[in-house]
C-alpha positions, 0 to 999 in steps of 0.5 A: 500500500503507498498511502500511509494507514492515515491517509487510508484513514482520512475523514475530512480532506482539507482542500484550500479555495485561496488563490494567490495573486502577485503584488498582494501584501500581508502583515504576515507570511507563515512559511510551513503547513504543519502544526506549528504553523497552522497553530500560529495561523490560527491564533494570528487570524483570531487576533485579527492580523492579515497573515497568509500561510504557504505550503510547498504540498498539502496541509499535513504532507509532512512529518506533523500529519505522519507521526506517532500521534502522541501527546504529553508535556514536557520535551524530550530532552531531559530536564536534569541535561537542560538544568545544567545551563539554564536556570530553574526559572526558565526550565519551569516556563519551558515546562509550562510551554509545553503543558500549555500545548497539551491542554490547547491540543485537548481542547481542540480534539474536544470542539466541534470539527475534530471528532475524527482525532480519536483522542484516547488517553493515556501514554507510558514510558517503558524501561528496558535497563536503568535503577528502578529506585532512582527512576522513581525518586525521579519521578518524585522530584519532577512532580514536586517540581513541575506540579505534574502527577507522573506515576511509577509503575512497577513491573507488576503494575507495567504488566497488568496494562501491557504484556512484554517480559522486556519491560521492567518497570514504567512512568505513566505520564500525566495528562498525556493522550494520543490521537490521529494527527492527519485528521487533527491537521486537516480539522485544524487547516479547515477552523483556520479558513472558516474564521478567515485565514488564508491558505495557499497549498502547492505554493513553495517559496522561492526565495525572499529579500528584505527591502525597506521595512518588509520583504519581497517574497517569490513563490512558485505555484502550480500556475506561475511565480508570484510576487508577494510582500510581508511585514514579517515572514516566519519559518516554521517548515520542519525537516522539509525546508532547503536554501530558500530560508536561507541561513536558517536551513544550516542550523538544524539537520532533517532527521528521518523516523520510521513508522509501520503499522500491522495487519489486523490482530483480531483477539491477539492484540488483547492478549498483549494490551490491557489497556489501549495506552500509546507506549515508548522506551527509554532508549535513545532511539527507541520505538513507540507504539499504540493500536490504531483501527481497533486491531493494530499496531502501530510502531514507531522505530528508529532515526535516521540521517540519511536517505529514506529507508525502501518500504520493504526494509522498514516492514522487515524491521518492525516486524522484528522490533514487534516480535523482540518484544512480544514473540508471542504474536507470532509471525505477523504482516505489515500493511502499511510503512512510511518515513518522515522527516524532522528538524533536529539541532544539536541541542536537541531544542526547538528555534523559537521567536526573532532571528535579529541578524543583520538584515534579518530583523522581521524574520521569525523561526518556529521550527525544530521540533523533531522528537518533541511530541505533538503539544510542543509545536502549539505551545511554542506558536501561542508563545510566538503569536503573543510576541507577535501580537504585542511584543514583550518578552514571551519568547525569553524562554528560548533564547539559551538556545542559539543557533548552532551550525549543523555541520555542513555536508559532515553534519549527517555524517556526524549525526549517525554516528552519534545515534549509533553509538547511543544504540550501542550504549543502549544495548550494553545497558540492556545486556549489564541489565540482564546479568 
């Protein structure tokens, strides 16, 4: 099958009606149609701004329409690693960044026009190695800290929801869910447009200069160029964005993830779940897993700085992943494989809020999100629309994180030997753990 299991399962296709003309001007030009930037659109239009939002494909055709569909707070990069250079002040209003992005994506999947996101509850984090003692003093910190209600589960506790003998012990997440992000996408592109946003698909840009006190921007669309003026532009294009956005594509890498789903287990799959939870692990790169459809699987695994991965081997895979931990499904056919592909800096955090550089004065980046979940990306667009709407110091919170150079043509290089030696670290781990 060449359609991902959420394009197979699609309800609403959002289709734009908004045709772009040249010469045209805006307050704002968002360059990027996935919930980053769909977000922002949103709340920009609710402010009354005149913002039009262009997308290279369709709304969704990237990674935020072809991910794992999980939502919780927090980002995946550890507090205690962001504790070492930032402090607690600014660790806490990242966290509460993020918790603000969970509590707009509930919301959302609540309102009228999004019934078809499926919002089920619940998500676990499984430990495959570790000291379970210091996890659950971990847990205790951050919930103190935070305010959050994390729950430690035993190996017993993790079992009576989940049935695999590699799993020894679990953090059930607070507040989490997870949910079909194509559907949410697309029911989220077609509120935008009904409160009277612009959108304009099949429009890439070409490339954009400052003149004066806004910017000229040329876009390609299906019929001709187009010509186009903004007071501001922001970029919020994930892994998919080249040298058009200019010095901003050499600050953070496309990472590519991979995603399969089975065929339809029938009574097997209650066997394995006793509760209809979305699952990760605590490796590096881990897998991540939930049931979709009723019956099956999908799974989440690995990450990549290369080229995409053949359909073939990505069903080879996962279906070796699903058996390692649970071998007693049996042999088991995978209907649907696809890749996507995220923004990742070295640091592992977003770029959020004004590029003051130079000539850059009016740019804006809301991209870097890879990895994070889907609450992160909201959290951090309110941020950013309330920057934009009123000024102040909203983005603050992000401003440790400087742009860093990716490293050129080395940088993927460099990247995959980094995840390879983390997959090594956690398979050590695991085989200390054993013994």
């Amino acid at each position: 099958m060449d359609k991902t299991w959420y394009e197979h399962t699609l309800e609403h296709s959002f289709k734009s009606n908004f045709h772009l003309k040249s010469n045209s001007n805006y307050d704002v030009v968002i360059v990027g149609g996935g919930l980053a930037g769909l977000s922002l659109l949103l709340k920009l239009v609710e402010s009354g701004i005149d913002v039009l939002l262009i997308e290279s494909e369709v709304i969704g055709a990237g990674a935020s329409g072809r991910n794992g569909g999980f939502c919780s707070p927090g980002w995946s990069q550890d507090y205690d690693i962001l504790s070492n250079y930032l402090d607690l002040e600014t660790v806490k209003e990242l966290d509460r960044i993020a918790s603000l992005g969970v509590m707009w994506m509930r919301k959302k999947c609540h309102e009228k026009g999004y019934e078809n996101t499926y919002l089920t509850e619940g998500i676990i984090t499984c430990f495959l190695g570790g000291k379970e003692r210091e996890v659950e003093q971990k847990v205790k910190k951050y919930n103190k800290i935070f305010g959050s209600n994390n729950a430690f589960l035993t190996k017993n506790d993790l079992r009576d929801i989940v049935v695999s003998d590699r799993y020894l012990f679990g953090i059930k997440k607070d507040n989490a869910f997870h949910f079909h992000p194509l559907n949410f996408i697309n029911s989220l592109a077609s509120e935008c447009t009904a409160k009277g946003a612009k959108i304009s698909e099949k429009s890439r840009l070409i490339s954009f200069d400052k003149n004066s006190n806004h910017f000229d921007l040329k876009i390609s669309t299906e019929q001709d160029i187009k010509t186009i003026r903004s007071n501001k532009v922001v970029f919020a294009t994930g892994g998919y964005a080249g040298s058009e956005i200019k010095s901003l594509r050499k600050y953070w890498i496309p990472i590519k993830t991979f995603i399969g789903v089975t065929e339809p287990l029938g009574k097997r799959i209650q066997d394995l779940f006793k509760r209809n939870f979305g699952f990760s692990d605590n490796r590096r790169a881990g897998n991540y897993f939930r049931i979709v459809g009723g019956d099956r699987i999908s799974w989440g695994r690995g990450i990549s700085a290369f080229g995409d991965i053949s359909k073939s081997l990505i069903k080879k895979q996962v279906s070796a992943d699903i058996n390692f931990f649970f071998p007693q499904l049996g042999k088991i056919n995978i209907d649907y494989a696809w890749s996507g592909k995220m923004a990742y800096a070295s640091h592992m955090m977003p770029y959020v809020g004004p590029i003051q550089v130079g000539k850059e004065e009016g740019l804006f980046a809301l991209t870097g999100f890879g990895g994070h979940g889907m609450n992160t990306a909201p959290g951090s667009a309110i941020i950013l629309a309330d920057y934009l709407i009123s000024g102040g110091n909203s983005c603050n919170a992000f401003n440790a994180f400087k742009r860093t150079w990716n490293g050129g043509f080395l940088g993927p290089y460099a990247a995959e030997i980094k995840y390879t030696y983390l997959r090594l670290r956690d398979y050590l781990e695991q085989v200390y753990q054993r013994h």
